[in-house]
C-alpha positions as CSV (number, residue, x, y, z in Angstrom):
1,X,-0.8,-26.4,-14.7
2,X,-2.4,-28.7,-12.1
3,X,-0.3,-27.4,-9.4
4,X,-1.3,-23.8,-10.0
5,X,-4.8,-24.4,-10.3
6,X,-4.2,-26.3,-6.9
7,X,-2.5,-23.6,-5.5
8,X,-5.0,-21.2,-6.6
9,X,-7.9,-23.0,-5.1
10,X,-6.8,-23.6,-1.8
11,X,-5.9,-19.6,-1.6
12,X,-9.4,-19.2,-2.6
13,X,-10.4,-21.7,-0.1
14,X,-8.3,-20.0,3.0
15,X,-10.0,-16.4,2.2
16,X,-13.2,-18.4,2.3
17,X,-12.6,-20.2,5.7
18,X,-11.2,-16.9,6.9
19,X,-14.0,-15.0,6.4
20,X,-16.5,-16.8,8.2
21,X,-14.1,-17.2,10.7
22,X,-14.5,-13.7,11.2
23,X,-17.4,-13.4,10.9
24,X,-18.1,-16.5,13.8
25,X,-15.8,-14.9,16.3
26,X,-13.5,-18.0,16.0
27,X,-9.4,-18.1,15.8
28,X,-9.4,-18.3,11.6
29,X,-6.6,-21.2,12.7
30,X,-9.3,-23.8,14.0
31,X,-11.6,-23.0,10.9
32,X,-8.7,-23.9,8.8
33,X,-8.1,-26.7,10.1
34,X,-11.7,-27.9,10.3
35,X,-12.1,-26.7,6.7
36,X,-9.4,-28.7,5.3
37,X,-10.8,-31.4,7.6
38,X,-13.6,-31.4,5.3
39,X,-12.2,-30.2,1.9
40,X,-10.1,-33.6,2.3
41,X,-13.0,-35.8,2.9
42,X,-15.0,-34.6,-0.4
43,X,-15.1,-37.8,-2.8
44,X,-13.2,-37.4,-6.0
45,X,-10.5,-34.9,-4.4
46,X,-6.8,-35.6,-5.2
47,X,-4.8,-36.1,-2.0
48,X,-2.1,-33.1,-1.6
49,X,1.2,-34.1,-0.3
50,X,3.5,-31.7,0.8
51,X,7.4,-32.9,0.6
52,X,8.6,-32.7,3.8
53,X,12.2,-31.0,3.0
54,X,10.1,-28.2,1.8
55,X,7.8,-27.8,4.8
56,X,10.3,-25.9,6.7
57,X,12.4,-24.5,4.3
58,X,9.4,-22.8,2.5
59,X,7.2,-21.7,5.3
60,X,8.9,-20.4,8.5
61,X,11.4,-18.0,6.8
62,X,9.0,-15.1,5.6
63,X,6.8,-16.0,9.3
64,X,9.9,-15.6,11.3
65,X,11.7,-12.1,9.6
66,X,8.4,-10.8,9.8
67,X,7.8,-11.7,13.0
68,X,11.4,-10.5,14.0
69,X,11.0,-7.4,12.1
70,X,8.2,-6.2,14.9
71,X,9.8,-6.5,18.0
72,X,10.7,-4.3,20.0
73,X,14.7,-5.4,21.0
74,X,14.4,-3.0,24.2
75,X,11.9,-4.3,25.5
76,X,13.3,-8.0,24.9
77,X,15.7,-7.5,26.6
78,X,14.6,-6.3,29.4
79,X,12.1,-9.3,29.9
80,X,15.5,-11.8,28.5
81,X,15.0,-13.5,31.6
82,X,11.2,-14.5,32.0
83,X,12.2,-14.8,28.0
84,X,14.7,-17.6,28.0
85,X,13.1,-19.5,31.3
86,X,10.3,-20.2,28.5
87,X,12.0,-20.4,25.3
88,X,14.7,-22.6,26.8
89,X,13.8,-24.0,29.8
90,X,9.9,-24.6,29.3
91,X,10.9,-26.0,25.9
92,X,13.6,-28.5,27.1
93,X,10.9,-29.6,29.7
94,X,8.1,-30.0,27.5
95,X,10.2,-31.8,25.1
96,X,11.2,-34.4,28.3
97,X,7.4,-34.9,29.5
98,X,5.6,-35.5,26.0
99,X,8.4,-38.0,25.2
100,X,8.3,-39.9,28.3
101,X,4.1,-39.6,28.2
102,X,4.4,-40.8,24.5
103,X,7.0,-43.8,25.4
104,X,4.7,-44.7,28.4
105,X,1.6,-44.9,25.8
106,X,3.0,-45.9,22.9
107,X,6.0,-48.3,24.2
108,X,7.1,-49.4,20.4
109,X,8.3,-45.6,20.2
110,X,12.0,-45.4,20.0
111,X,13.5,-42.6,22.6
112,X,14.1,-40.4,20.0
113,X,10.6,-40.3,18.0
114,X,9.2,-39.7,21.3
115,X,11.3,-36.5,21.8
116,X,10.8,-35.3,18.4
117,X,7.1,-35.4,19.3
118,X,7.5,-33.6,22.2
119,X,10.5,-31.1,20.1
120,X,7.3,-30.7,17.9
121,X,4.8,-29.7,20.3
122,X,7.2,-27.9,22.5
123,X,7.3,-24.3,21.2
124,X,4.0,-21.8,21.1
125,X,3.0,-19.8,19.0
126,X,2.4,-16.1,19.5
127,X,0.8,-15.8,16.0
128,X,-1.9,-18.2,17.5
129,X,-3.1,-15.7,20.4
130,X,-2.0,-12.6,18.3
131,X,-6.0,-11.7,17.7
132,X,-6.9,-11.9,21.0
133,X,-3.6,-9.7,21.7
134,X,-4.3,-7.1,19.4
135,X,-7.7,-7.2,20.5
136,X,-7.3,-6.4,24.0
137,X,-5.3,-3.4,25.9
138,X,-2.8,-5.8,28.3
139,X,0.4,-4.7,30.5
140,X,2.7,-4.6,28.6
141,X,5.0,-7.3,29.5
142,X,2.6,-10.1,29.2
143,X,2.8,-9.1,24.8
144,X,6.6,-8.4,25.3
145,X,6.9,-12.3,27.1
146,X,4.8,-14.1,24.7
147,X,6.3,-12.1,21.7
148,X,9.7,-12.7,22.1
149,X,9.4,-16.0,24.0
150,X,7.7,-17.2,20.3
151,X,10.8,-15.7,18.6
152,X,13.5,-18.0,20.7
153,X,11.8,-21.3,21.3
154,X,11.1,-21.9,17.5
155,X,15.1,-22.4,17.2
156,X,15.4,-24.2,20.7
157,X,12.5,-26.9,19.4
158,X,14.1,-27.2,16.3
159,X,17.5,-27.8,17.4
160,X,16.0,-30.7,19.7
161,X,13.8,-31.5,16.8
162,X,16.8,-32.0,14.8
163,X,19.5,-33.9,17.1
164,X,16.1,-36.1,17.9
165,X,15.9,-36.8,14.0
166,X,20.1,-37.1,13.9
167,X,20.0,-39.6,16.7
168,X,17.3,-41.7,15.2
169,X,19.4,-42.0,11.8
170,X,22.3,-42.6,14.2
171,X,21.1,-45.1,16.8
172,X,21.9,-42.9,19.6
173,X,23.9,-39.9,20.7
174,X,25.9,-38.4,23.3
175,X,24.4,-36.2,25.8
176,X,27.6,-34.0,26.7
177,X,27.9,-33.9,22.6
178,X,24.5,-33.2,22.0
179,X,25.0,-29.9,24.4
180,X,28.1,-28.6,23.0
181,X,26.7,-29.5,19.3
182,X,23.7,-27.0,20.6
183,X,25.5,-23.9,21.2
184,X,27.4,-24.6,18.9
185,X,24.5,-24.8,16.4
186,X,23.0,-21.9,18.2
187,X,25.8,-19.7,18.3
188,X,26.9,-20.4,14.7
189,X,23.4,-19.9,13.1
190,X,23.1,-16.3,15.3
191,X,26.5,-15.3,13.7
192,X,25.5,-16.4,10.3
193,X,22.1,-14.0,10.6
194,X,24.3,-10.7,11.6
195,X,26.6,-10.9,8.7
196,X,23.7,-11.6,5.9
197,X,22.0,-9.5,8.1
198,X,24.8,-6.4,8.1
199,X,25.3,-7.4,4.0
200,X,21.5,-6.6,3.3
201,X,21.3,-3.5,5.6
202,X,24.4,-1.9,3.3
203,X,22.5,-2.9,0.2
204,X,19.2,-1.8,1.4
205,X,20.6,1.6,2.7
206,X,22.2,2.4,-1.4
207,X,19.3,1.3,-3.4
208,X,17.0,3.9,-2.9
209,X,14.1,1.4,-4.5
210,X,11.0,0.4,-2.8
211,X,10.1,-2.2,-4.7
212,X,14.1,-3.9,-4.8
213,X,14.5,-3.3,-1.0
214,X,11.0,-5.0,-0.6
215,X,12.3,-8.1,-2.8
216,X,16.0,-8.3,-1.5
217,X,14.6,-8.6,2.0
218,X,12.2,-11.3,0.9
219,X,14.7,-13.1,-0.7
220,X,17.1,-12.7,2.1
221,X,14.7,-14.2,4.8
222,X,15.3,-17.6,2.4
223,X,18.7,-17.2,1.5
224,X,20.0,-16.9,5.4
225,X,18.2,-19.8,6.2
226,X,19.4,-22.1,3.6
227,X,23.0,-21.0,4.2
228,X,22.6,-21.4,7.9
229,X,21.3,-24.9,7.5
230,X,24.0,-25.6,4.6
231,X,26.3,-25.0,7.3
232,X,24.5,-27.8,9.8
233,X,23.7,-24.5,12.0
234,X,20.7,-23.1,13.1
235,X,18.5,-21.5,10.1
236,X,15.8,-20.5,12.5
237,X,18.0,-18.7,15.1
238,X,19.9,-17.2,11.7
239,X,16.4,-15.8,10.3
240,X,15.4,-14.0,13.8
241,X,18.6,-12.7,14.1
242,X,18.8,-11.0,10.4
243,X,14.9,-10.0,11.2
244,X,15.8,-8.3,14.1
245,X,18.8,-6.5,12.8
246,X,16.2,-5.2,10.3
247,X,13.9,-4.3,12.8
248,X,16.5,-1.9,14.5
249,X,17.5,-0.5,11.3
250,X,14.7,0.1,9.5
251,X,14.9,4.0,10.2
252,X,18.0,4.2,9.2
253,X,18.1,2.1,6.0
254,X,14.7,2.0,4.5
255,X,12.9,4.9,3.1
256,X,9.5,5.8,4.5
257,X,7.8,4.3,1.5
258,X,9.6,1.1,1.7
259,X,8.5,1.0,5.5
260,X,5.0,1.3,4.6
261,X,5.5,-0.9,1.2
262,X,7.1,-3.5,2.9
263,X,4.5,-4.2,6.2
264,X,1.8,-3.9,3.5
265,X,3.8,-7.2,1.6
266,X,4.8,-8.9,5.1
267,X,1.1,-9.1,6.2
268,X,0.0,-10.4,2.8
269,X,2.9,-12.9,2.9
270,X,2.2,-14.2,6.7
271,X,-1.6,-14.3,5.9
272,X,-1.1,-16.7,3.1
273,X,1.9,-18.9,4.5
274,X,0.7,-19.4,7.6
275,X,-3.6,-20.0,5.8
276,X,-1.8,-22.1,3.5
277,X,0.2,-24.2,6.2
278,X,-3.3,-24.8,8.6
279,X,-5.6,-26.4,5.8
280,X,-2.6,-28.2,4.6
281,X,-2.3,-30.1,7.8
282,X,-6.4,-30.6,7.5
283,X,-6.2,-32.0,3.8
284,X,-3.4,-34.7,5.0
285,X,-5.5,-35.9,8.0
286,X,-7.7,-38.0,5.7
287,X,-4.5,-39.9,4.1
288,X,-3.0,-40.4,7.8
289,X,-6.0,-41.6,9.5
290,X,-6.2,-44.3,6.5
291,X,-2.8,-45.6,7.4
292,X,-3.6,-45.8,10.9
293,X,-6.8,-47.9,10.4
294,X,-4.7,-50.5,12.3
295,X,-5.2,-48.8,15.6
296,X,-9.0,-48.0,17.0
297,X,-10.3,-45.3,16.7
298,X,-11.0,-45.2,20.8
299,X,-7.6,-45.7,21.1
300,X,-6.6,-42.9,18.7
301,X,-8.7,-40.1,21.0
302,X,-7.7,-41.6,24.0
303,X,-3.8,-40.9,23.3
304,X,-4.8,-37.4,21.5
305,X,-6.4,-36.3,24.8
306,X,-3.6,-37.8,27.5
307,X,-1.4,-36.0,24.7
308,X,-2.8,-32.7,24.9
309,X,-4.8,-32.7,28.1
310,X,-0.4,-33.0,29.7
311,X,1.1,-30.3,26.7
312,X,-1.4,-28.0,28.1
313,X,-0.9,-29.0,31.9
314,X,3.0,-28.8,31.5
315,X,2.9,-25.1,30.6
316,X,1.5,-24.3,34.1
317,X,4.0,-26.6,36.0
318,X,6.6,-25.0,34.8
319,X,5.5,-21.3,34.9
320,X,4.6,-21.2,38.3
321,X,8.2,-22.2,39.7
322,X,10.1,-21.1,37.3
323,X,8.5,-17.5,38.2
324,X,8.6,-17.6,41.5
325,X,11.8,-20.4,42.4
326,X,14.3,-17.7,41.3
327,X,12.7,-14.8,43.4
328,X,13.8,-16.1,46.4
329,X,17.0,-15.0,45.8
330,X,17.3,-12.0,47.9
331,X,19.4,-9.3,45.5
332,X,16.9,-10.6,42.4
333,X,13.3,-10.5,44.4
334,X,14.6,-6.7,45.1
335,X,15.2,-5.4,41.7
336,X,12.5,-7.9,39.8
337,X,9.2,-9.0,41.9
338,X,7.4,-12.0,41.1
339,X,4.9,-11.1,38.7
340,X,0.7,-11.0,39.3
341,X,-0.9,-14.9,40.0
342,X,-2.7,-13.3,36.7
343,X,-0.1,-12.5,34.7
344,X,1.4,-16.3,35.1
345,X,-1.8,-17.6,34.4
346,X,-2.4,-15.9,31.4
347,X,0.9,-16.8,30.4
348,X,0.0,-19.9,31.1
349,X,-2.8,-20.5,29.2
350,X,-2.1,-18.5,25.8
351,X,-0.1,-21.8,24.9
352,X,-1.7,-22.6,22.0
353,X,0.4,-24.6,19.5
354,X,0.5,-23.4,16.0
355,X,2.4,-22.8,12.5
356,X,6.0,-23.6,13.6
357,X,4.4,-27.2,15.0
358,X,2.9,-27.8,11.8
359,X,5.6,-27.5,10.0
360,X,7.9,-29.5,12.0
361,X,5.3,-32.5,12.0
362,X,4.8,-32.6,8.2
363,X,8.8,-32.2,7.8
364,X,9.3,-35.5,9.6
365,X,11.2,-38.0,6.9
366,X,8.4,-39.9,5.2
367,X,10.4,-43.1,6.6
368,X,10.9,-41.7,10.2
369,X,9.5,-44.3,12.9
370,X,6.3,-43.8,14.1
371,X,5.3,-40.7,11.7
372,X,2.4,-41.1,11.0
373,X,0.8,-41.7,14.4
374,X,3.1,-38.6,15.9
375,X,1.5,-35.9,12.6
376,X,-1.7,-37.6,14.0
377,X,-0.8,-36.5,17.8
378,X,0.4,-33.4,16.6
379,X,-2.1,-32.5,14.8
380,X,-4.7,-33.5,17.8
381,X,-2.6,-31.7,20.3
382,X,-3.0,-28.3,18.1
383,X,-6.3,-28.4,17.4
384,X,-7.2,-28.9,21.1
385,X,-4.8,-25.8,22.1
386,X,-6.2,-23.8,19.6
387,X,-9.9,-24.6,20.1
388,X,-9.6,-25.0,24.1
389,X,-7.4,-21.4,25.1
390,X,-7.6,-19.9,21.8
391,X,-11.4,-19.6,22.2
392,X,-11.3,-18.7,26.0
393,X,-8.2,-16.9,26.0
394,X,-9.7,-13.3,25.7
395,X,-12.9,-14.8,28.3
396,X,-9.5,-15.7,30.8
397,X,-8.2,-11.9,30.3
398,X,-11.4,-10.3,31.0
399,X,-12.2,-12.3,34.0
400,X,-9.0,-11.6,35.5
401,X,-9.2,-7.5,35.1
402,X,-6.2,-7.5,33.1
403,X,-7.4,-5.4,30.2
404,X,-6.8,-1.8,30.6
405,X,-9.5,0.7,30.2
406,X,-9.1,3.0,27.5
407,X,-8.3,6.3,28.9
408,X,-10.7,8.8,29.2
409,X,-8.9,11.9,26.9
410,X,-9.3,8.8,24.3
411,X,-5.5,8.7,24.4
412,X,-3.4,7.0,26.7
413,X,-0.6,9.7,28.7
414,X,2.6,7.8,27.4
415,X,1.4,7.6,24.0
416,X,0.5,11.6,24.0
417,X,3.7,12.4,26.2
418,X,5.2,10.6,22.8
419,X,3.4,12.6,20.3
420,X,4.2,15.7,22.4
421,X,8.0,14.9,22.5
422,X,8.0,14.7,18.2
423,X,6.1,17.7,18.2
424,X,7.9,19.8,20.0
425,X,11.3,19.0,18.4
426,X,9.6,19.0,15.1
427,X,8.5,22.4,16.4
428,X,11.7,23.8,17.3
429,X,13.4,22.7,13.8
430,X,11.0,24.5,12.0
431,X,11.6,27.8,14.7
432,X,15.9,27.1,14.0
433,X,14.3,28.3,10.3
434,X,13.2,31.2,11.4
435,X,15.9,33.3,11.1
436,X,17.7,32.2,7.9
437,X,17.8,34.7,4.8
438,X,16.1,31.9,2.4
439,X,13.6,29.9,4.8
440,X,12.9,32.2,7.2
441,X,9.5,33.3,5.4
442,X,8.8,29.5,4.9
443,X,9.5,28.8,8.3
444,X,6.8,31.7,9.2
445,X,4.0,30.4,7.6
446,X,4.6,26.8,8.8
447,X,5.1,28.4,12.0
448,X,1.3,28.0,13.1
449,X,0.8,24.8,11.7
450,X,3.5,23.1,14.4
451,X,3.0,25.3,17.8
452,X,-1.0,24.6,17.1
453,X,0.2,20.8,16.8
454,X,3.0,21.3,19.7
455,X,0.3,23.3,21.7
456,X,-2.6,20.7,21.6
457,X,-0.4,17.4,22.7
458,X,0.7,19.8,25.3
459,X,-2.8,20.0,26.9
460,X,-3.2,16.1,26.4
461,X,-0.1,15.3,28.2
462,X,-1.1,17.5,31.3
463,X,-4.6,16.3,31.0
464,X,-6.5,19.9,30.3
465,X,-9.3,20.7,28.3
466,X,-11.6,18.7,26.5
467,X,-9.0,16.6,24.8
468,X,-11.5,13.9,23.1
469,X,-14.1,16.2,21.8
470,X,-10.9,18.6,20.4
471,X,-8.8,15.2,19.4
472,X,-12.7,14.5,17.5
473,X,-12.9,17.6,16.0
474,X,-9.8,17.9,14.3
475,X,-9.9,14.5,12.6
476,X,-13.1,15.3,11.5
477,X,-12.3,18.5,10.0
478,X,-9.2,17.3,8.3
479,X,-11.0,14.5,7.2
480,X,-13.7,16.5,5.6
481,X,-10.8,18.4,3.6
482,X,-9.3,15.7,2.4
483,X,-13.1,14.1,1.1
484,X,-13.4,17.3,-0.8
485,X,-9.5,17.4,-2.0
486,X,-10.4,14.1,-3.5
487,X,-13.7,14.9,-4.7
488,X,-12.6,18.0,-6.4
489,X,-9.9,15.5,-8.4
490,X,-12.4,13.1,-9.2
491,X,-14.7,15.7,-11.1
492,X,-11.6,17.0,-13.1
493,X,-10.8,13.1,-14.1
494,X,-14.2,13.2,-15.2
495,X,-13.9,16.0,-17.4
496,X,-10.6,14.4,-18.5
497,X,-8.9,17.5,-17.5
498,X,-6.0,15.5,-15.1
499,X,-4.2,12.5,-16.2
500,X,-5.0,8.6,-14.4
501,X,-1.5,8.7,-13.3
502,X,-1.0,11.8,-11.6
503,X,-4.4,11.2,-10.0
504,X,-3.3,7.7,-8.5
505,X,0.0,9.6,-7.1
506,X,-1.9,12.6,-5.4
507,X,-4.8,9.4,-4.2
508,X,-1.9,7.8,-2.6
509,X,-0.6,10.6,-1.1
510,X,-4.3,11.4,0.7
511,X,-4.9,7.7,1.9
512,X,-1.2,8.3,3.2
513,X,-2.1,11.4,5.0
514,X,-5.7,10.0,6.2
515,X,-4.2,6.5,7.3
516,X,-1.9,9.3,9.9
517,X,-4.6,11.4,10.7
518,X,-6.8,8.4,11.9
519,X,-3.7,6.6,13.8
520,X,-2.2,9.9,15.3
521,X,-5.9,11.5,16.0
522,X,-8.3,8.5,15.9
């Protein structure tokens, strides 16, 4: 019972810190943090301890499908390059630097605590800088970089994380063995994502369940990890590869209602995983910092500043050559220029170090060398990201121009040449109607409906007429129909003429309809 009423109140205590982060303006990751700060520090509070086997195993599975589920696998790969040069290569470097800073400072550090340190604080996290994202209109590419450069540097820190780990228990390790071991690892973990992956897409596609598809595909985030790690291989890279399979199968396997079930379910999930993981680090700080009473406390900032103060530095010595080095390649600086000075900058500095971090530090071995001081570091070098570029990040956009201005039709032109494209064939199957014995009269009188649909994107796309005030108008109008349709219903449920269940199901099917309205016309 003690562990669900803990449970319970630290929910309660994450929608709490959320909402006045919110309402302050602040990334709700630093108010976490500070929160649990101080939940930890109230007198009388029992300290939580989370195990570290389940730190990883629990949290990044749901985070990383879901995660997975949303990208865009065109657009991925298009970018692969300017992808892997920061998932792999920024990763690897980081790892190298903040070991060798935390060797130079802390010289008792064995080799590989020091790299696991710098494996921990290596990867970013998109998640961190995906309010500011959302936020703000940017090119593109800069979301598509940061997006899927958060997908593939998870697994590359972890594998470090772990031969750093393996090595310690060890004494030492090979290099050459250490590389082979990693794409074997890597390869091994992607190929065990596509076949659970493929196994839950065949399922999915014969249920014809929202509510089981929803489940299995929880479940399955969990159970592809765990195998892939049973195996010694890569659970992360096994997870995004299963989430992205679902991703590009989603129209094909899952029912409309299970697509709109299931991102309802994955928002609540991330919201709580990743609330639960921030003030969990905050209500441990107080037990750490009681075991380091040893070292002063001038001494403690003074290594969680160097520490930072070079994890945020290294991001920008590595971007800037690693964009522009390659480019002077003749055949490559033809087909790909070297991005904007802006663009590498903000790339630069949305850095901020987040969930995937946290999880790694508290899943350190409770007798791993030097943990407590390095879930001290960690912990110092994500706060300072977070508080330092999350809070400027979206002051760094604006002062570089980068956001785009919202279009003055109040749509952007490839979004309506989109809209235009679906209406139009949706359009003409209704016209192929036209003629048959049975539908044809159907057809008919949906027959105004579409063209005045077809006919309206049409004049968006080629930028004639009044577009916003007619866009305005129409939701407004529909929107007033559906207030009465559900205002009629409501004065028959008072009369008890309709039954609570067949109201809920035509209620749905409104808020449906109204949630399209305002995304397709809003």
């Amino acid at each position: 019972m003690a562990i669900v009423e803990a449970l319970l109140a630290l929910m309660a205590a994450c929608l709490g810190l959320a909402v006045i982060a919110r309402f302050a303006g602040l990334p709700y990751a630093v108010v976490l943090i500070l929160g649990g700060i101080a939940i930890a520090f109230v007198p009388g509070l029992p300290h939580i301890t989370l195990e570290p086997e389940l730190a990883l195993a629990f949290f990044l599975p749901p985070l990383l499908v879901g995660s997975a589920f949303r990208t865009d696998w065109r657009a991925f790969r298009r970018n692969l390059r300017p992808i892997l040069l920061l998932a792999l290569g920024c990763v690897a470097f980081t790892s190298v630097l903040i070991g060798y800073l935390a060797r130079v400072l802390i010289p008792d550090m064995p080799w590989a605590a020091a790299i696991a340190l710098g494996a921990i604080l290596a990867p970013p996290d998109a998640v961190a800088a995906a309010a500011v994202l959302q936020r703000l209109k940017l090119p593109p590419r800069i979301v598509t970089v940061l997006e899927g450069e958060s997908l593939v540097n998870d697994a590359s820190a972890l594998v470090i994380y772990r031969f750093a780990i393996t090595a310690m228990a060890a004494g030492s390790i090979a290099p050459m063995e250490a590389a082979g071991s990693f794409f074997l690892v890597s390869l091994g973990g992607i190929a065990v994502g596509w076949l659970i992956g493929r196994a839950v897409i065949w399922t999915v596609s014969r249920l014809h369940d929202t509510l089981l598809e929803t489940t299995l595909t929880f479940l399955a985030a969990y159970a592809t990890f765990l195998a892939a790690e049973a195996l010694h291989l890569s659970g992360v890279l096994a997870v995004v590869t299963a989430g992205i399979m679902y991703g590009q199968a989603q129209y094909q396997a899952f029912s409309a209602r299970t697509r709109l079930a299931s991102h309802t379910v994955w928002e609540f999930i991330e919201f709580v995983l990743t609330s639960l993981i921030f003030i969990l680090i905050g209500l441990q700080l107080r037990e750490i910092l009681e075991r380091l009473e040893g070292r002063g406390v001038w001494d403690l900032l003074g290594l969680g500043v160097a520490i930072s103060l070079a994890l945020i530095v290294s991001r920008f010595v590595w971007i800037f050559p690693a964009m522009w080095l390659p480019r002077r390649i003749p055949w490559l600086a033809g087909n790909d220029p070297p991005p904007p000075v802006a663009h590498m900058i903000v790339l630069s500095w949305a850095g901020m170090r987040g969930v995937v971090s946290l999880a790694a530090a508290i899943a350190l071995p409770l007798d791993f060398p030097q943990r407590d001081i390095i879930v001290f570091l960690a912990f110092c070098a994500i706060l300072a990201t977070l508080v330092v570029q999350g809070t400027t990040l979206e002051w760094v956009i604006k002062r570089l121009g980068l956001v785009t201005p919202p279009h003055p039709n109040g749509i952007d032109p490839e979004e309506a040449m989109a809209r235009h494209v679906a209406a139009d064939a949706a359009l003409h199957a209704v016209q192929a109607r036209a003629t048959d014995v049975l539908y044809g009269p159907i057809a008919a009188d949906l027959m105004a409906e579409f063209s005045d649909r077809e006919a309206h994107l049409q004049r968006v796309t080629r930028g004639g007429g009044p577009a916003a005030a007619e866009r305005a108008a129409r939701r407004a109008i529909r929107l007033e129909a559906l207030d009465a349709a559900r205002a009629a219903l409501r004065s028959h449920q008072i009369e008890g003429e309709l039954p609570e269940e067949l109201l809920s199901r035509l209620g749905q099917e409104y808020d449906y309809e109204e949630n399209r309205l305002r995304q397709a016309l809003g």
